[in-house]
C-alpha positions in Angstrom: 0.0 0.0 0.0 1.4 3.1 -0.7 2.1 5.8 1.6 0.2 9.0 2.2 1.3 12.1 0.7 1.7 15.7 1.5 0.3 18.4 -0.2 3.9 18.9 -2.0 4.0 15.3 -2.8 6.8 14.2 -1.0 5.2 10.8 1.4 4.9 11.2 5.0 6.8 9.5 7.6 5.4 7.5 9.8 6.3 9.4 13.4 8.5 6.2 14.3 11.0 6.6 11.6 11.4 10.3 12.9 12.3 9.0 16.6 14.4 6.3 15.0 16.3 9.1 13.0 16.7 11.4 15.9 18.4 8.7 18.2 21.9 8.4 16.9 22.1 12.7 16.5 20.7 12.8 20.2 23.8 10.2 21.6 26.4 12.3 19.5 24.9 15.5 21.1 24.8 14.0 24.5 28.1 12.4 24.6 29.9 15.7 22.8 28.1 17.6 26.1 29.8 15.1 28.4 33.4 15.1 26.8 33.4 11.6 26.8 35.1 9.7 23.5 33.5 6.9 22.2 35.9 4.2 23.7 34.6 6.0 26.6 31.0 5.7 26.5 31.4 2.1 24.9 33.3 1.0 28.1 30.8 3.0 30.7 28.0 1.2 28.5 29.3 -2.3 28.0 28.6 -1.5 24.1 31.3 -1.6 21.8 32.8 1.4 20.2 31.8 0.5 16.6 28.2 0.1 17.4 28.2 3.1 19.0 29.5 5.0 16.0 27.2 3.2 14.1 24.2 4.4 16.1 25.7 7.8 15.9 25.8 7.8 11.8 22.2 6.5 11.4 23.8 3.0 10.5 22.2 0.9 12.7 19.0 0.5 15.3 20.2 0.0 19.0 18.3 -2.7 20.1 16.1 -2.1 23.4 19.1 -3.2 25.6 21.7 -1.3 23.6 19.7 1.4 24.2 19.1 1.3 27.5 22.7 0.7 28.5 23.5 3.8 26.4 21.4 5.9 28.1 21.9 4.6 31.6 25.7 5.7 30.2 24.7 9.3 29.3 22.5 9.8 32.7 19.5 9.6 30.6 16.2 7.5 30.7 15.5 5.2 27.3 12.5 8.0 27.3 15.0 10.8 26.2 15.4 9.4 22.9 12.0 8.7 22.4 10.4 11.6 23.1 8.5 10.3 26.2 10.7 11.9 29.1 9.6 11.4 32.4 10.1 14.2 34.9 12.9 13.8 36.6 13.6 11.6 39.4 14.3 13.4 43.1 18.1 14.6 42.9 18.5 12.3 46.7 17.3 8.9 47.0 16.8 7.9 50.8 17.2 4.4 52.0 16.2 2.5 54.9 19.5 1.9 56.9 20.8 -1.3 56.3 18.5 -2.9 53.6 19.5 -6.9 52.2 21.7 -6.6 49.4 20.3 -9.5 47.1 22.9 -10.1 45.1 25.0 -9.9 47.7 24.3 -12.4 50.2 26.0 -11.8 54.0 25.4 -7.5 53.0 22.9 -5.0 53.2 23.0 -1.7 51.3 23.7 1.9 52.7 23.0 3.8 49.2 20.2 4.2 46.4 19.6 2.1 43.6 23.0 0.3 42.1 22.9 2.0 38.3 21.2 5.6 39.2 24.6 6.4 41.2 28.3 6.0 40.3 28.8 5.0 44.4 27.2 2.8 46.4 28.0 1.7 49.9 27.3 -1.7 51.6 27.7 -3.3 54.9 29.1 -6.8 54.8 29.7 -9.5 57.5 31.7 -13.0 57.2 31.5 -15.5 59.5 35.2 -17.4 60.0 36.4 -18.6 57.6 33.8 -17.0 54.8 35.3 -15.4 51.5 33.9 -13.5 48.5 35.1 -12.5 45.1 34.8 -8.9 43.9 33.4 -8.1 40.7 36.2 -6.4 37.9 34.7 -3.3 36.6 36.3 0.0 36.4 36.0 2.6 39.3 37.1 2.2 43.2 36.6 0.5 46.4 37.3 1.6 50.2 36.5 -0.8 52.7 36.8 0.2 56.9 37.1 -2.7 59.0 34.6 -2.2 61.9 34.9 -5.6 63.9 37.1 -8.3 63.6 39.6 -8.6 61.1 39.2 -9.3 57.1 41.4 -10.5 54.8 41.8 -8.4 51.2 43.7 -9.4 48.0 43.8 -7.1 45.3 45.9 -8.8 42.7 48.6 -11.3 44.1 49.0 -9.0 47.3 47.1 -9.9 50.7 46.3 -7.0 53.2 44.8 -8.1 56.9 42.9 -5.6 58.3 41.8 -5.6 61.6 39.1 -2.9 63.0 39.6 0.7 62.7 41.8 -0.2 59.5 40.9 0.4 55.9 41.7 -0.4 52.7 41.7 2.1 49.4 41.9 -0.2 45.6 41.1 0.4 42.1 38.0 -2.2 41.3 39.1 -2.8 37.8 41.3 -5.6 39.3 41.1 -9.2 40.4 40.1 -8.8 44.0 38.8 -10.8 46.9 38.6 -10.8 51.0 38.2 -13.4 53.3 37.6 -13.8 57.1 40.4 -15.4 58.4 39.5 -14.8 62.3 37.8 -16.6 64.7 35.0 -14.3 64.9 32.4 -12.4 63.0 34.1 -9.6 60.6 31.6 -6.7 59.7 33.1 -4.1 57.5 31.3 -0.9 55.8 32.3 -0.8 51.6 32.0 2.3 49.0 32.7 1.5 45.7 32.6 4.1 42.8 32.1 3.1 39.3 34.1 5.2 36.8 
C-alpha cells in the first residue's frame, strides 16, 4: 500500500522513523556535552565502540538493551530518545539503613539504587572462615574494618585488616577478601564506578 502524501508530494513519515532518526544525532549530542570519546562511553555502556559509531551515523537500530545501556551511560532515561521523558527523578534517593543486598548475600546496602549512582556503599559481615570474590569493573573500592579482622587481595598482594583499618583499591582488578578470624568480621564498603 502506498504511503500518504503531503500536499507537496513528498510521502509522510510515519512518526517512528522520525524518533528512529533522531536517536543516533541525540547520543552524538549528548556524549559531545559530556566530553566523553566513544571508547569511553562504549566501556561506561558495555557497548562496543563501533556500534556506538554506528548508532551515531544513522547505520544501525540499538536494540532495546543497547539502548538502555546507552542511556543509563549518558545519565538519561530510554525515554530521552524517544520523546517520552519522564520528569525527573528526586536529585536524593533515601534508604532504609541497612536494607538486604540480594545479590549480595551476607550485605545490606547503605546507598540508592545500584545503576542511578556512580557510588554505592554496603555493609558486609563474614562469618570465619567465609570469602567472597569482587566483581572487575572500572572505578574504586574503600573498605573500613569495623569488627574483627578481614582478609583483602587485590591482585597477588594480601592485606589483613583488623578494625579501625581500611583499605583504598582500584576495582578494575582481580580482588577478593576473606575472614580469616575466629569471629564475625563486619566491615562498611563504598565502591565508585568510573
Amino acid at each position: 500500500m502506498p504511503r500518504p502524501r503531503t500536499a507537496e508530494g513528498a510521502p509522510d513519515r510515519p512518526g517512528w522513523e522520525a524518533v528512529v532518526e533522531s536517536i543516533g544525532p541525540e547520543v552524538r549530542v549528548l556524549r559531545d556535552r559530556r566530553e566523553l570519546s566513544l571508547q569511553q562511553l562504549a566501556q561506561r555502556a558495555d557497548v562496543s565502540a563501533a556500534a556506538i559509531h554506528k548508532v551515531e551515523r544513522g547505520d544501525m537500530v540499538p536494540t532495546v538493551t543497547t539502548l538502555l545501556k546507552i542511556a543509563g551511560a549518558l545519565g538519561v532515561s530510554i525515554g530521552h530518545f524517544l520523546g517520552t521523558e519522564l520528569p525527573d527523578p528526586p536529585k536524593a534517593v533515601r534508604s532504609r539503613a541497612l536494607q538486604a543486598e540480594p545479590s549480595a548475600p551476607g550485605s545490606t546496602s547503605l546507598s540508592g539504587p545500584r545503576g542511578r549512582f556512580r557510588s554505592t556503599g554496603a555493609v558486609s559481615r563474614l562469618a570465619p572462615g567465609d570469602a567472597r570474590r569482587g566483581r572487575r569493573a572500572p572505578g574504586e573500592a574503600l573498605v573500613v574494618v569495623v569488627h574483627g579482622s578481614l582478609a583483602v587481595r587485590v591482585r597477588a598482594q594480601e592485606h589483613t585488616l583488623v578494625a579501625g583499618e581500611s583499605l583504598h583499591f582500584p576495582t578494575d582488578v582481580e580482588h577478593r577478601w576473606s575472614n580469616p578470624g575466629p569471629g564475625l568480621a563486619q566491615a562498611v564498603w563504598f565502591t565508585v564506578a568510573d
